[in-house]
Each structure stands twice: as C-alpha cells, then as structure tokens.
N, C-alpha and C positions, 0 to 999 in steps of 0.2 A: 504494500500500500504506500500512493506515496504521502510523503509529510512534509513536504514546501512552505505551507502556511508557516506562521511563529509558533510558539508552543508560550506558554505562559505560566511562570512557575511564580512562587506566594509572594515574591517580592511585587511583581506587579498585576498578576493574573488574578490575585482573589485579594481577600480584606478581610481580615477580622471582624465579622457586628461590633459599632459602638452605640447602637442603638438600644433601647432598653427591651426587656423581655419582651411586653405588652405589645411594644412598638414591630419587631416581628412579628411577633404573633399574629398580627393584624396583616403586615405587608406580604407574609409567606400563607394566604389561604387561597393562591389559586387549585391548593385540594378541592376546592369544593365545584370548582370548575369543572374536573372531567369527569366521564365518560366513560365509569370504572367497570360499568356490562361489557365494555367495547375494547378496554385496555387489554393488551395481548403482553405476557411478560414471556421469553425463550429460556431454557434452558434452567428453569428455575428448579430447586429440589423439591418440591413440596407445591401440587396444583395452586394456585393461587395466591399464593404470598405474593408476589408482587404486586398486588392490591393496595396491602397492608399497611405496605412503609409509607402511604399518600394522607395522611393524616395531620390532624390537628398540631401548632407550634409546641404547644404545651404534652403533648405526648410524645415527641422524637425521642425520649429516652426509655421509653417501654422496652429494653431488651429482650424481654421475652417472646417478640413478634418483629418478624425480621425474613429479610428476603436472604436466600443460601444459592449459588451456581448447583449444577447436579455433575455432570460430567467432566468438565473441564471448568476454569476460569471464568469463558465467557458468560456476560448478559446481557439481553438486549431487550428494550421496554418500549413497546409503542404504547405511546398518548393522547389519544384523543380527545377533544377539548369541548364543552357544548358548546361555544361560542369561538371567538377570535379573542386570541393573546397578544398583547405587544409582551414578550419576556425580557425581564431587565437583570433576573441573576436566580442563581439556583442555590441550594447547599445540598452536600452529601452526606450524611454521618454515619459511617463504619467505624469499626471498632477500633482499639489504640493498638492492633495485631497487623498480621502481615495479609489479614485475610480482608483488608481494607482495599476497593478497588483505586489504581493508581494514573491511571486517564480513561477523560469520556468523550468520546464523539457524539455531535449531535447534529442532527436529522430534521428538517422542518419541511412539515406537510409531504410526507412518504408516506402513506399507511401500506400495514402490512408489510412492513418491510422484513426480511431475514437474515439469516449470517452471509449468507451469498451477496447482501445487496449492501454489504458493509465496506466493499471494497470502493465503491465509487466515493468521489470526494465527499466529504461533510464539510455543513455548513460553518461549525466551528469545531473545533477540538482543544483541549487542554487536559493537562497535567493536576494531577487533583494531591493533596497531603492527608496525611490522616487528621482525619477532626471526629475523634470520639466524643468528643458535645457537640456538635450541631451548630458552632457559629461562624467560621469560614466561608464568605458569600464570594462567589462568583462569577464576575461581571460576563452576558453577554453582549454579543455585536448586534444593538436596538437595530440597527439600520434592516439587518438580516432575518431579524426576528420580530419585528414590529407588525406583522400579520401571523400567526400562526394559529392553524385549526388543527393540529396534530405535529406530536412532538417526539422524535427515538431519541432514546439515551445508549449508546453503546458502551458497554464495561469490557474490554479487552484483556484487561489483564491486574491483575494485585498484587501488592507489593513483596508477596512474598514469594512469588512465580509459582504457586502450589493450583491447587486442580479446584480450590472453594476461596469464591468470592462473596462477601458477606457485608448486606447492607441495612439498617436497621430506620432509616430517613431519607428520603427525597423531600426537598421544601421546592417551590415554584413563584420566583415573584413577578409582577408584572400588572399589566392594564388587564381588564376582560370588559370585552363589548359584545353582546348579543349580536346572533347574524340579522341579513337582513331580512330573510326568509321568519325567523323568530319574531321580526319586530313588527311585519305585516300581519302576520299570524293574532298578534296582540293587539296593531291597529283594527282588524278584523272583528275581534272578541271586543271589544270596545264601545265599536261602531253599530255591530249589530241592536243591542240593547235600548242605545238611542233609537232607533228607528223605530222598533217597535213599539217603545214610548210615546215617540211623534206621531204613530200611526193609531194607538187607544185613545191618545187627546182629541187629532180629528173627528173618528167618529164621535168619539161623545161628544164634541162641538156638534155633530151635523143632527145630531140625535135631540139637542136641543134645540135648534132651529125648528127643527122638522115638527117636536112639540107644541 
C-alpha cells in the first residue's frame, strides 16, 4: 500500500482534551448519530461488539465491553451515519498494552467496504498512541470530511505486532445535519396537519352560511 501522504505522530497529529469532562461529553455524541442496525464491524471476535464501543463520553471506561480482532490484527468498521457529518476529530481508547491498535485509515462514504478495498488510497491516515483514558483527540482534514454519510475506520495493525487488537472506545466529533430527503419528509408531516385544519374551518365556515 502506498503511504505518500504525511503521517502524523502526537506532536502535531492529535492533542490532549483540555477541555472539561462535561465539555466532551457533549462534543463526542455523534454516537447517537449512527446507524448501529447498519454498522458492519470485520473480523471482530465476538458477533457484534463492534457496536458496543459507540457509546456515551461518560462510559468509555466500561472495560468490560470492548471490541477484540479474531484472527489476525486487522479491523475494519463501517459507519453509517442517519444524517451528514462534517467530522472534526475522533478518539481511540485501547488499553495501556500492546494490544492497542497503532494506525487508522479512514474511509468516507465507501459502504460496505472490505479488507480487499483497503488497498486503494484513504482519505486520511495516521498514526494513533496508546491512550488508555480516552482523551487524545485527533484532528481530521474538515475540508475532506465536511460531508460525510458513512465512515470506515481501518485498524491494520497494534503495537505489539501480535494477532489481537483491542478497542474499548471510539468517540466521533463533529456537525450532524439531517439529509435533505429527512427534512422534506418532516416538511411533509408538518404541512399535512395544517391543511386538514384549513380544510375542517372551511367547511364549518360554509356550514354556517349555509344555516
């Protein structure tokens, strides 16, 4: 695969939160954004954990619920979003072991993508540290991500080059804006209600006349 683009290591690639708890909390809930019937996670040990780790700021340290690789190393998480994201940075929290994944490529508006379709460029990539608390935020390129309705995160590989990768948080921050389709849909359910309103006053206006 190639790797041309920069790579981006903690000096300037990610940032520590200086932000207070509460203040994440709030800014990392595009969990509640996706699509989790539709979310597809590969190579995961255990049917559906990959679910799991998409959850609330104040639960990232639940260790006992946690995404594990099965066969090898790799993982790959398609996300689907109900609406359109602008992404502005992500966190990862794996554990302070070697079993913490060590770069992620990422993917926008692929779905269904697989290990085979990992080879063509990603739209970004970097180099991730262990952050076994969950406050390592890393910035993406808005420009490239400022529409996004589906999202792959690829795990290639962990630090400790062993055959399980182990993830216990994904956070997602960013804008969400309902699609357009969504906001007709709501113009629609709206619109109707009046009308039928305007349409029980006429008669009863002509019903009084008519009196």
């Amino acid at each position: 695969m190639s790797h041309n683009h920069p790579h981006h290591d903690c000096g300037g690639g990610c940032s520590h939160g200086t932000d207070s708890s509460s203040d994440l909390g709030v800014a990392y809930s595009l969990y509640a954004k996706i699509d989790l019937d539709k979310l597809q996670c590969l190579n995961e040990a255990v049917d559906g954990s990959g679910k799991k780790i998409f959850k609330p700021w104040h639960e990232r340290k639940t260790f006992d619920v946690y995404l594990e690789s099965d066969c090898d190393a790799e993982l790959l998480i398609n996300i689907p979003f109900t609406g359109n994201v602008k992404l502005k940075s992500f966190i990862i929290l794996g554990g302070d072991d070697d079993s913490h994944p060590s770069r992620v490529l990422l993917f926008k508006n692929r779905p269904s993508m697989n290990f085979d379709d990992t080879n063509c460029e990603p739209d970004q990539e970097l180099e991730l540290v262990k952050d076994p608390d969950g406050t390592v935020e890393y910035p993406t390129k808005i420009v490239k991500f400022s529409s996004v309705n589906h999202l792959t995160m690829f795990f290639p590989r962990n630090f400790g080059g062993t055959d399980t990768t182990r993830i216990y948080y994904i956070g997602l921050k960013g804008d969400f804006t309902e699609t357009q389709r969504d906001a007709i849909l709501i113009a629609n359910y709206e619109l109707t209600p009046q009308l039928a309103e305007h349409k029980n006053r006429l008669m009863e206006k002509m019903g009084h006349e008519i009196s």
